[in-house]
C-alpha positions in Angstrom: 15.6 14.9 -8.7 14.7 13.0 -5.4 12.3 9.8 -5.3 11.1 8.3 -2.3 11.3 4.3 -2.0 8.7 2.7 0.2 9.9 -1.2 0.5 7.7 -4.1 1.1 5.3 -1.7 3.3 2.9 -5.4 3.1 0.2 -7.5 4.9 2.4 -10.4 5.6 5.1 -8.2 6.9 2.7 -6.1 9.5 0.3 -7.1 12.4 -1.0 -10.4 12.1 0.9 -11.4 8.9 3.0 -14.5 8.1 6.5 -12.7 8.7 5.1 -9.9 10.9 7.5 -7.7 11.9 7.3 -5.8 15.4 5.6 -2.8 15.4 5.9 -2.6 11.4 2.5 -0.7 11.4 3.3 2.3 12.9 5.6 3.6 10.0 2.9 3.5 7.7 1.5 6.8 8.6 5.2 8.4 8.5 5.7 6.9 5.2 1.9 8.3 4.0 3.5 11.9 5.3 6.8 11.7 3.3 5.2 10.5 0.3 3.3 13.7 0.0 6.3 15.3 -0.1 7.8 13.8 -2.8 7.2 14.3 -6.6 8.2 10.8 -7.5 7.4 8.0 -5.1 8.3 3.9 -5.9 7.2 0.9 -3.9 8.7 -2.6 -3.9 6.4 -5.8 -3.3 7.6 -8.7 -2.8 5.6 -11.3 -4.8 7.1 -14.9 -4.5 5.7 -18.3 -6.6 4.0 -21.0 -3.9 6.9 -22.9 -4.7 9.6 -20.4 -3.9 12.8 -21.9 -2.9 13.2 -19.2 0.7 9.7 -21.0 2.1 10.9 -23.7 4.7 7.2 -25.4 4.0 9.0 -26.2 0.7 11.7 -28.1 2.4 11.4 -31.8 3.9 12.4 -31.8 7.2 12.7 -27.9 7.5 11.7 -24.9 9.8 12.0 -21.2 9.1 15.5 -19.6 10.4 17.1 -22.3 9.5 19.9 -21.6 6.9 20.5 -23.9 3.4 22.1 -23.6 -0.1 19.8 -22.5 -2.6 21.2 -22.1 -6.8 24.4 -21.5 -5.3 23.2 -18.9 -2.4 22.9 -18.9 1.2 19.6 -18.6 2.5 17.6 -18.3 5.2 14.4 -20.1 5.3 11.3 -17.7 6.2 7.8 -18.9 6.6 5.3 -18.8 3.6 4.6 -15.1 2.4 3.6 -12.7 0.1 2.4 -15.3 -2.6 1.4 -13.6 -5.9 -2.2 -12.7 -5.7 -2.7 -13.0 -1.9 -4.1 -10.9 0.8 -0.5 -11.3 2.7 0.9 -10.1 -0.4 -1.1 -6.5 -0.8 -0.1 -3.5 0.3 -1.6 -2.7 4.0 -4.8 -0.6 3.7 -4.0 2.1 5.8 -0.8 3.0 3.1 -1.8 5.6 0.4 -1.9 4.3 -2.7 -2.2 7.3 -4.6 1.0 8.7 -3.9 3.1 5.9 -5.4 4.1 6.7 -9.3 5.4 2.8 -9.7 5.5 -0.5 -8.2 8.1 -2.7 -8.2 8.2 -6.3 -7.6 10.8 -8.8 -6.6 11.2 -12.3 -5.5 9.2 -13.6 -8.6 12.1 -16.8 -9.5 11.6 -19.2 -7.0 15.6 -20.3 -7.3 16.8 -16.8 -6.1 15.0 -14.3 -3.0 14.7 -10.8 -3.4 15.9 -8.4 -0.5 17.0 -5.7 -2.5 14.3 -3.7 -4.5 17.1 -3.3 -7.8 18.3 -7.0 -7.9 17.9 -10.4 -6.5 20.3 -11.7 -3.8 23.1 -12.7 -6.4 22.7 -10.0 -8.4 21.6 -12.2 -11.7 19.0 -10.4 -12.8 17.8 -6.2 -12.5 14.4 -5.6 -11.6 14.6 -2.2 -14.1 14.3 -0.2 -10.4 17.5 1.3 -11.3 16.9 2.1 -14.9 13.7 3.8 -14.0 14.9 6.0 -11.5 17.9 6.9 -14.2 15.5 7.4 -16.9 13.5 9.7 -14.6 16.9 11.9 -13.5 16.8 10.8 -9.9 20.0 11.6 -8.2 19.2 11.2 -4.8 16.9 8.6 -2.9 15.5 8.6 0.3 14.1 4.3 1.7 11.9 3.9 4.3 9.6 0.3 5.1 10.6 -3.1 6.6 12.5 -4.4 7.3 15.7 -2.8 8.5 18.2 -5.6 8.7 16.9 -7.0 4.9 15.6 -5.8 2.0 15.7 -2.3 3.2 19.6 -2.9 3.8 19.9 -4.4 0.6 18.3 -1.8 -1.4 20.4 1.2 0.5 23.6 -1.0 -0.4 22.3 -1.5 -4.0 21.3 2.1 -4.7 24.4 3.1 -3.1 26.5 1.2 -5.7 24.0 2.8 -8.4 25.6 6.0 -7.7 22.4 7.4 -5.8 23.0 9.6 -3.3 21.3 7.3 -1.0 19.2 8.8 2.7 17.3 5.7 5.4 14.7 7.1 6.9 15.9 5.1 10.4 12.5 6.1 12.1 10.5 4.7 9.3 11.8 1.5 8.9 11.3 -1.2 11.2 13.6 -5.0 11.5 13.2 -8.6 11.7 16.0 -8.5 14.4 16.5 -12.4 14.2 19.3 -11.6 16.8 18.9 -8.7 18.7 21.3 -6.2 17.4 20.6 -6.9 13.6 19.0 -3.5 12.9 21.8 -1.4 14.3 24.1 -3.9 12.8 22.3 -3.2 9.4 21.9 0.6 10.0 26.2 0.7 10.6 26.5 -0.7 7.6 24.4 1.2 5.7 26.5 4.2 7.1 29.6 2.4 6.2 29.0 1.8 2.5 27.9 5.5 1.9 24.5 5.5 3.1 23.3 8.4 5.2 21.1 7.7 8.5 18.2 10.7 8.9 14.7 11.1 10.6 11.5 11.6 9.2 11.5 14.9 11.2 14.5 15.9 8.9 13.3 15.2 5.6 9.4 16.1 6.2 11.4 20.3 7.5 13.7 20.4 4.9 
């Protein structure tokens, strides 16, 4: 069985949103196409606590992009978003909400971020992703969302080492690109740890 994952597709992360990334709303439509396609379709959300150790607001003396040590971890500061409850934190209007079977969210400790849609960054705790798809028989997933160079990297890498056959969806995603090359950078690794790089046109023919 196939399952499509649709990561973080999110108010904060599109047009006019705290971490907007560029042109994040125009795979919205693509990934309303692809999910009509598929039987079993999962979204992640990220859904961080106010007081969520990635904010740089949370941090004296601190600006987003900056880089500090957080429960052990490397991380980059970002600003404020996708705060339980919050409009940054909903799912863009324009995605189709019926299609999607489950809803995942990540980022809930605020001592550890969430890129990945299976675990959080030091792979402490699961958040069941992978157990669900297993219990439901999928063998093969296909991600699409934002952003490129994070947690849509993250969760390739992750379901990847699930044993999924694993399929990015390069024209449906979209990056942060915090240096210029970070999405292609993120796409070749992908590739490199068993990840296979397709278009929408490829998946919506087949």
């Amino acid at each position: 069985m196939q399952a499509l994952l649709l990561i973080d597709l999110q108010n904060d992360f599109c047009r006019y949103g705290a971490l907007a990334v560029t042109d994040g709303n125009a795979v919205v439509p693509l990934a309303n196409d692809l999910a009509a396609r598929f039987d079993l379709v999962v979204a992640t959300q990220d859904w961080h606590p106010a007081d969520h150790g990635s904010f740089a607001a949370n941090h004296l003396w601190s600006k987003p992009g900056q880089t500090i040590i957080l429960d052990g971890l490397e991380q980059i500061l970002w600003p404020v978003h996708c705060v339980q409850e919050s409009f940054g934190a909903q799912f863009v209007n324009e995605l189709n909400l019926e299609n999607i079977t489950e809803i995942f969210q990540k980022g809930t400790d605020p001592l550890i971020d969430s890129y990945s849609g299976f675990y959080d960054n030091g792979h402490r705790k699961s958040t069941g992703l992978a157990e669900y798809l297993k219990e439901k028989g999928v063998k093969t997933v296909y991600i699409a969302g934002l952003a490129t160079d994070y947690c849509v990297k993250f969760t390739a890498l992750d379901a990847v080492k699930e044993g999924f056959e694993t399929y990015v969806i390069a024209d449906t995603c979209r990056g942060v690109n915090l240096q210029a090359d970070d999405s292609e950078n993120a796409l070749a690794e992908m590739r490199a740890a068993g990840a296979k790089i397709v278009q929408s046109s490829e998946v919506l023919s087949s």
